[in-house]
N, C-alpha and C positions, 0 to 999 in steps of 0.2 A: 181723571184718567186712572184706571187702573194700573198697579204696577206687576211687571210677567212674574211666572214664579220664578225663586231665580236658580241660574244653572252652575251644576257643583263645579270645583276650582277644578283643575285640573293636575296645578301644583298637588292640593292639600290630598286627589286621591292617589296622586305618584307617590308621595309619602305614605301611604297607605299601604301601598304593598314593598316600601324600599326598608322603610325605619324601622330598628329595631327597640323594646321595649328593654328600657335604660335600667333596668332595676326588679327586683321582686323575683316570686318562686318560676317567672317566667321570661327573666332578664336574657337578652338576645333571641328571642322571637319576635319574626315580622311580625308588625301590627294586625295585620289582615286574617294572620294564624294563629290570633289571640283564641283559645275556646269561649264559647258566649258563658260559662257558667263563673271562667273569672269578671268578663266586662259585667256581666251581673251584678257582681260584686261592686265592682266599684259605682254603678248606678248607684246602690242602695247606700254606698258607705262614702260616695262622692268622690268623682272624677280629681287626680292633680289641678292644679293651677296652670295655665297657659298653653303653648300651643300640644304638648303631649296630653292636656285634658281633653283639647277639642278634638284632637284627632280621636281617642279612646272613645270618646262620646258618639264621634261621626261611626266609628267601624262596631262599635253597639247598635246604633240607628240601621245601618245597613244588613246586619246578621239578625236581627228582631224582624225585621221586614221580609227575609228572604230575598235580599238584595246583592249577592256576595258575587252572581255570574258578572254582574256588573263592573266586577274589577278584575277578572280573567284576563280580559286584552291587556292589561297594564302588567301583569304578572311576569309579560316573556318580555320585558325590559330588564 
């Protein structure tokens, strides 16, 4: 049996548009309002460790796609 694709958390994209980035030349911007040429950046020079790498990782995957309207509804929380 094949397994569905599967569907994003809904925690991790509320954090997406809630958390802010703990450190660096962009320390206190929402994640979602990261510029792609920083998440670039850490593509190429590698993401943190744990859950602030997988979110950085996730809100790269979604601005490289043209994915970003996608978290609009979650924005007016």
């Amino acid at each position: 049996m094949e397994n569905p694709s599967p569907q994003p958390n809904p925690e991790l994209l509320k954090d997406l548009v809630t958390m802010k980035m703990p450190f660096g030349k962009y320390k206190d911007t929402i994640l979602c309002d990261l510029p792609v040429s920083y998440l670039e950046w850490f593509h190429r020079e590698g993401f943190p460790k744990g859950k602030l790498g997988m979110l950085l990782a996730t809100i790269y995957e979604i601005k490289i796609n043209g994915l970003e309207k996608l978290l609009q509804p979650l924005k007016r929380f």
